[in-house]
Biopython code that builds the backbone (N, CA, C, O; Angstrom):
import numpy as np
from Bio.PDB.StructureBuilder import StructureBuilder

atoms = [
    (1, "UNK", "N", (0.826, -1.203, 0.000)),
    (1, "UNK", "CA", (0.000, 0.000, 0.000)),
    (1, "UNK", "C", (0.864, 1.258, 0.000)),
    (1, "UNK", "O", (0.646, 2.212, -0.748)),
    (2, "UNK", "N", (2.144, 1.182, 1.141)),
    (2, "UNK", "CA", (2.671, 2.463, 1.192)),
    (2, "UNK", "C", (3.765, 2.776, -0.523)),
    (2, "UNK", "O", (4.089, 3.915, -0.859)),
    (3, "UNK", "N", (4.050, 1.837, -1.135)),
    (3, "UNK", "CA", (4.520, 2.013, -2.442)),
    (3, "UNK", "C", (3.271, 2.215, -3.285)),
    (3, "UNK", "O", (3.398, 3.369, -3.695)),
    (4, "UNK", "N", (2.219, 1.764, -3.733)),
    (4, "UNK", "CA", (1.126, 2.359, -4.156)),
    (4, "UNK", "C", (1.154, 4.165, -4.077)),
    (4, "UNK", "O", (1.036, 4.840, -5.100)),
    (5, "UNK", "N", (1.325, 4.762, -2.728)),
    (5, "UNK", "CA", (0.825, 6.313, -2.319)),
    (5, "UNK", "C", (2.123, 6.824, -2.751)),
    (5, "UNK", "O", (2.135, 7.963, -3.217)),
    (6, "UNK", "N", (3.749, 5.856, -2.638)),
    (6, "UNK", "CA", (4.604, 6.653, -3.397)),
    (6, "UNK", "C", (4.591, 6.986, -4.795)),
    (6, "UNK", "O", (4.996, 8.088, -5.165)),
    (7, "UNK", "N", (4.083, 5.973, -5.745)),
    (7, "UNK", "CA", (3.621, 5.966, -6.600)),
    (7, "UNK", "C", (2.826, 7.251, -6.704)),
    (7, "UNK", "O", (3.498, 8.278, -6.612)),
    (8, "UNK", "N", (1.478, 7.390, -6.884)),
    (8, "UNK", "CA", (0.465, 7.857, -7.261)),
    (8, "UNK", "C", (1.268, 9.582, -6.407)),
    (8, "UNK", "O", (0.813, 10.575, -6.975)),
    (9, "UNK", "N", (2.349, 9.956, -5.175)),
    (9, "UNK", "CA", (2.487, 10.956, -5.301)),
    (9, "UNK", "C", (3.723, 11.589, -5.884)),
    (9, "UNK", "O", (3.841, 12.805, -6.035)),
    (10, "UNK", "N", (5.137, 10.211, -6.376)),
    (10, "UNK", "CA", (5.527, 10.796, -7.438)),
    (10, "UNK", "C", (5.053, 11.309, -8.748)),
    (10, "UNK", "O", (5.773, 11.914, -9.542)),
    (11, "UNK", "N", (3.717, 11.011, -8.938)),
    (11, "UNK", "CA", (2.695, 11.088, -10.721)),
    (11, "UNK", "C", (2.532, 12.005, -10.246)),
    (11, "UNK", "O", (2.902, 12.855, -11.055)),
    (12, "UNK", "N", (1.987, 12.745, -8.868)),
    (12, "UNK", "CA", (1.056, 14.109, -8.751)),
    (12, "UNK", "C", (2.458, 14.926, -9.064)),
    (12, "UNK", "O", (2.525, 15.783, -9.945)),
    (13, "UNK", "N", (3.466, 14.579, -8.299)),
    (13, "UNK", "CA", (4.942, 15.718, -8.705)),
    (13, "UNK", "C", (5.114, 16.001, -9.885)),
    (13, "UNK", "O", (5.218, 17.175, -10.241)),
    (14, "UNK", "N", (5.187, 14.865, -10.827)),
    (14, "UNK", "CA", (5.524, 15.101, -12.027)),
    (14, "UNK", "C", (4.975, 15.629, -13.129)),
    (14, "UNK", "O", (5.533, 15.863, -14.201)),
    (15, "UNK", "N", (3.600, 15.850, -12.749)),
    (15, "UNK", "CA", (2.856, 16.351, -13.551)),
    (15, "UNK", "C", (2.258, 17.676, -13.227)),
    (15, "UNK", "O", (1.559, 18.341, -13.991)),
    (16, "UNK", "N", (2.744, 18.113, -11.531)),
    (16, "UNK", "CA", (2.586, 19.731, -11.280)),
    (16, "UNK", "C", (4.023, 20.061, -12.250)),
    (16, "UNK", "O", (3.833, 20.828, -13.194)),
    (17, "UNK", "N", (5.266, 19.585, -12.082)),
    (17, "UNK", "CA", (6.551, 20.087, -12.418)),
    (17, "UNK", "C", (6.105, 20.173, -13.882)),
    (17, "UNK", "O", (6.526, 21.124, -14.542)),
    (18, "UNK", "N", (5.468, 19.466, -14.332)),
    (18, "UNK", "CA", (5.383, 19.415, -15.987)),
    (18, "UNK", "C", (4.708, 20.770, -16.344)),
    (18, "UNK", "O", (5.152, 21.554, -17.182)),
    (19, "UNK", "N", (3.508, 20.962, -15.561)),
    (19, "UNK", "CA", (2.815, 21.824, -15.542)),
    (19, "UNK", "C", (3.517, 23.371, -15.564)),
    (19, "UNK", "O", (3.196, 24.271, -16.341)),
    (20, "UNK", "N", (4.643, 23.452, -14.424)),
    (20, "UNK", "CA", (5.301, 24.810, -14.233)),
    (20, "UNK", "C", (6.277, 24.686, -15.276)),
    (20, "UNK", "O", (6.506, 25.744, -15.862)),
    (21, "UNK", "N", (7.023, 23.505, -15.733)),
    (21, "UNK", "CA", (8.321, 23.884, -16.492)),
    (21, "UNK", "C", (7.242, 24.237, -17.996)),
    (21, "UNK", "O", (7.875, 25.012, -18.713)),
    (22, "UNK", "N", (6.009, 23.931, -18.558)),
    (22, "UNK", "CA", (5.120, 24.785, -19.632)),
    (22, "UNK", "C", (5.029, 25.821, -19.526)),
    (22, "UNK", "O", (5.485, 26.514, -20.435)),
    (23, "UNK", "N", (4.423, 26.444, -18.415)),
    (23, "UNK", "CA", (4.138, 27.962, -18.169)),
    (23, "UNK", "C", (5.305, 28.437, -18.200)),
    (23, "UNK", "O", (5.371, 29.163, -19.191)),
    (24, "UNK", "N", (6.678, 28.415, -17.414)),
    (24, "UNK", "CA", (7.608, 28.966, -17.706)),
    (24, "UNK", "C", (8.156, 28.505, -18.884)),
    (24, "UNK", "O", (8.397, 29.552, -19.486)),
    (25, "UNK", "N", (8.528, 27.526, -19.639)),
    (25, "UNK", "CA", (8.968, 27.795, -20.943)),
    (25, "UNK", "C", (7.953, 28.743, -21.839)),
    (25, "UNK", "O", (7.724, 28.496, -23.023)),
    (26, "UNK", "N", (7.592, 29.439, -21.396)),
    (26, "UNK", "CA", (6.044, 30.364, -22.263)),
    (26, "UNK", "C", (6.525, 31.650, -21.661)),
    (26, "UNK", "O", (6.771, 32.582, -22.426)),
    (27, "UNK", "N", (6.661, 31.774, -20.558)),
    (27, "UNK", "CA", (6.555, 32.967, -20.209)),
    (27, "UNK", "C", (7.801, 33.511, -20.241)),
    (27, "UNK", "O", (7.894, 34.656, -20.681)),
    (28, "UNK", "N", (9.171, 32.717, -19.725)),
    (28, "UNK", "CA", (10.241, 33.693, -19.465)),
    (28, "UNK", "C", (10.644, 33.911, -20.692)),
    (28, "UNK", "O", (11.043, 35.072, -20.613)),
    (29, "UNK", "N", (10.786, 33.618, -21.628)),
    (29, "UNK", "CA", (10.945, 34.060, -22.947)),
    (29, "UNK", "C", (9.737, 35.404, -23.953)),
    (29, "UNK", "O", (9.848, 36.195, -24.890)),
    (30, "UNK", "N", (8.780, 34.984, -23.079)),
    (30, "UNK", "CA", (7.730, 36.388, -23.645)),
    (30, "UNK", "C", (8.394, 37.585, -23.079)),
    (30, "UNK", "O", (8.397, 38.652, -23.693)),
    (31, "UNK", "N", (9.107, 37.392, -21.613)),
    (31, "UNK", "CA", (9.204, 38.603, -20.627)),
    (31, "UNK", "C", (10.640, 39.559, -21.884)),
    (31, "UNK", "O", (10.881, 40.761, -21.769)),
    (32, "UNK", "N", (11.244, 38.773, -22.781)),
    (32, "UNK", "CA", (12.217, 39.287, -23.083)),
    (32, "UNK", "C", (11.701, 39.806, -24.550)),
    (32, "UNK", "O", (12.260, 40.801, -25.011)),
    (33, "UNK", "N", (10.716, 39.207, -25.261)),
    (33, "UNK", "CA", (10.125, 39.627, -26.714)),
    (33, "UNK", "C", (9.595, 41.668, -26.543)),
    (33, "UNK", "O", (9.241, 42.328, -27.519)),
    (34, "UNK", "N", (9.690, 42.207, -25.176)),
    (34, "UNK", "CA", (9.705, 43.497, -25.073)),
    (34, "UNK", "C", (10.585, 44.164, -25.306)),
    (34, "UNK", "O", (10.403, 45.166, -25.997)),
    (35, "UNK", "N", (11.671, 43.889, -24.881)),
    (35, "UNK", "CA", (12.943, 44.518, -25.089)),
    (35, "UNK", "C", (13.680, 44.117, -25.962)),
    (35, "UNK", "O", (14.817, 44.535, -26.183)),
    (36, "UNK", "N", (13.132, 43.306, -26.516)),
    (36, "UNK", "CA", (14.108, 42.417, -28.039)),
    (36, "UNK", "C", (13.022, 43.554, -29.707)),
    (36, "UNK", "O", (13.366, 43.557, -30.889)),
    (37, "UNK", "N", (11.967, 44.201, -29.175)),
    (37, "UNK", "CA", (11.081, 43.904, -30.704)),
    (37, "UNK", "C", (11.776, 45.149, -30.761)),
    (37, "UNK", "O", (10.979, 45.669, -31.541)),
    (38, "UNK", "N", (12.800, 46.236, -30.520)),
    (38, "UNK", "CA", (12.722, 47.209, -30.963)),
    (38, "UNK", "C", (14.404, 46.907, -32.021)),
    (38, "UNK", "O", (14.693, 47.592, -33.001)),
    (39, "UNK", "N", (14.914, 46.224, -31.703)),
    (39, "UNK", "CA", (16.080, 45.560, -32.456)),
    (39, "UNK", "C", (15.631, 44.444, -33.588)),
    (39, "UNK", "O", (16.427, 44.046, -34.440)),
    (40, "UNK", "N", (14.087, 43.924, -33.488)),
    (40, "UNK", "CA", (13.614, 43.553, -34.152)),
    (40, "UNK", "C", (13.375, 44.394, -35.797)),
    (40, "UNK", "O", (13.603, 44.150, -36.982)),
    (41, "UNK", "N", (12.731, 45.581, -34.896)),
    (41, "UNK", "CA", (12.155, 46.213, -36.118)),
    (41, "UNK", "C", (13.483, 46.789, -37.079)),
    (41, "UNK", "O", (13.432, 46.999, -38.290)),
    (42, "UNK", "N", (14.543, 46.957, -36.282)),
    (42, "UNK", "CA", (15.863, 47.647, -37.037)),
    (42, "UNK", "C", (15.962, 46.438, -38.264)),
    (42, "UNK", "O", (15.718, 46.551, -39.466)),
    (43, "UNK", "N", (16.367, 45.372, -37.568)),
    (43, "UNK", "CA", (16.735, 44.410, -38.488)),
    (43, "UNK", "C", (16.140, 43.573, -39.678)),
    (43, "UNK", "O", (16.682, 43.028, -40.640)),
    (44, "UNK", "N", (14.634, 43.679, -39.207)),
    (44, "UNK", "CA", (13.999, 42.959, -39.576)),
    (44, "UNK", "C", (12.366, 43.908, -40.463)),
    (44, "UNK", "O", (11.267, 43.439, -40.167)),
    (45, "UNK", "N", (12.399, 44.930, -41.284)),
    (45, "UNK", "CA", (11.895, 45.883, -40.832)),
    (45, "UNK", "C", (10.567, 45.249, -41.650)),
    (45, "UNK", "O", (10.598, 44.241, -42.355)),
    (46, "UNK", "N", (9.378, 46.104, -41.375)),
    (46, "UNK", "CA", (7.954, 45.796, -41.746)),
    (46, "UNK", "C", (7.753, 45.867, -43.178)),
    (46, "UNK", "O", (7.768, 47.014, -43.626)),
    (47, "UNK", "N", (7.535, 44.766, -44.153)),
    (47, "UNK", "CA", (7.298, 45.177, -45.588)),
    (47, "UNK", "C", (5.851, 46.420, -45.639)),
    (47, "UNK", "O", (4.718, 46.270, -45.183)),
    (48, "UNK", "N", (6.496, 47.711, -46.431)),
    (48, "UNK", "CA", (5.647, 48.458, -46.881)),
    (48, "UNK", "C", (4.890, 47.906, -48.027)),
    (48, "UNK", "O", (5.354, 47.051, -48.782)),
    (49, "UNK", "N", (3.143, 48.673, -48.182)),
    (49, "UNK", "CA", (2.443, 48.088, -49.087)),
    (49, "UNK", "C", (2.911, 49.278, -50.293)),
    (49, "UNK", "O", (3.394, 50.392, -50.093)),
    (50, "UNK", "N", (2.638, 48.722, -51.375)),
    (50, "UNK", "CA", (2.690, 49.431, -52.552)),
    (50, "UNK", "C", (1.453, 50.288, -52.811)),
    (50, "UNK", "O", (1.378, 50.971, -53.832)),
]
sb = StructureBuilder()
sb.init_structure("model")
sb.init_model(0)
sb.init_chain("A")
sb.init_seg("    ")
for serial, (resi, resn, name, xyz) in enumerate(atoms, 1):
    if name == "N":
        sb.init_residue(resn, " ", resi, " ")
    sb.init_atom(name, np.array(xyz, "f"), 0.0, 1.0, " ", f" {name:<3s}", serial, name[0])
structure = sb.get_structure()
């Protein structure tokens, strides 16, 4: 029984951790797309319409 509850609460760990390492692979990289788009636009600049 007590390997059963280790079980079932290593699954609950691994799937909160799964949960946070998503949100942060999402977010800490958005936090930097602010201060990156203005070196964006230098380099990369907006096609004008004709």
């Amino acid at each position: 029984m007590t390997s059963l509850l280790d079980l079932l609460s290593t699954l609950v760990s691994l799937v909160f951790l799964a949960i946070i390492g998503l949100v942060a692979g999402v977010a800490i990289p958005g936090m930097f797309f602010g201060a990156l788009t203005p070196w964006l636009d230098k380099l990369l600049p907006v096609r004008k319409k004709r």
